[in-house]
N, C-alpha and C positions, 0 to 999 in steps of 0.2 A: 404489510411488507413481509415477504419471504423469509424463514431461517433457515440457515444451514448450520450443517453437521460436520465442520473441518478439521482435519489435523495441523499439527503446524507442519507437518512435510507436505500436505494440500495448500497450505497457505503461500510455501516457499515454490511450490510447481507451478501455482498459478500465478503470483508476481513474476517468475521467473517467463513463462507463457506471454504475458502479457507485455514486456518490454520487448521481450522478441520479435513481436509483431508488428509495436510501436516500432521498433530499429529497422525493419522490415519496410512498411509504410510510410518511413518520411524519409528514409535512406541512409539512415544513416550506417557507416562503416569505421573500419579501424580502430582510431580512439573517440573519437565518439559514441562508437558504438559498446566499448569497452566500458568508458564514465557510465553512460547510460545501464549497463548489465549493474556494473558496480553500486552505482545508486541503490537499485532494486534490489540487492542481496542487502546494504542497509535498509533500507526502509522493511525487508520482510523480517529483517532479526527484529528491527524496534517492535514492529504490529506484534512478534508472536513472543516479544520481552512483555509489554503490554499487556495481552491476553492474558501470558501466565502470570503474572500480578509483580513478575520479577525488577520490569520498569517502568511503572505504569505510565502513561502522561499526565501531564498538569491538569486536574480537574477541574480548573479555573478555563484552560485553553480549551478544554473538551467543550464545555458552556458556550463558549467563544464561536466555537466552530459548528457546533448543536445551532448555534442563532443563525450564524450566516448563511446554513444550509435552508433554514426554516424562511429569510430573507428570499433567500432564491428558490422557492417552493423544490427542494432536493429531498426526496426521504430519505431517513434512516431507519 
């Protein structure tokens, strides 16, 4: 598998990228499209709370989801 070299302002460009496209592609608008933006500015604070060791997540969940990925042949 690949590594990259990210910042978290890279981390926050590209979830930010990324729903846009999402809102873009299935249509969505107004406030849905709002929730949607909203989501992704949380989801990129927790990824790069995480990263910097400041919140991590559950290392029990991280196993959790390391399995289910490994279930559904998904690399990490």
């Amino acid at each position: 598998m690949k590594k990259y070299v990210l910042s978290e302002s890279d981390i926050q460009l590209l979830i930010g990228l990324a729903v846009d496209q999402y809102c873009t592609e299935h249509g969505l608008e107004g406030e849905q499209e709002f929730e949607a933006i909203e989501e992704a500015v949380n989801i990129a604070i927790m990824l790069c709370d995480h990263l910097s060791g400041k919140k991590p997540f559950d290392p029990d969940i991280v196993e959790i989801a390391k399995s289910m990925l490994d279930i559904f042949h998904i690399s990490v």
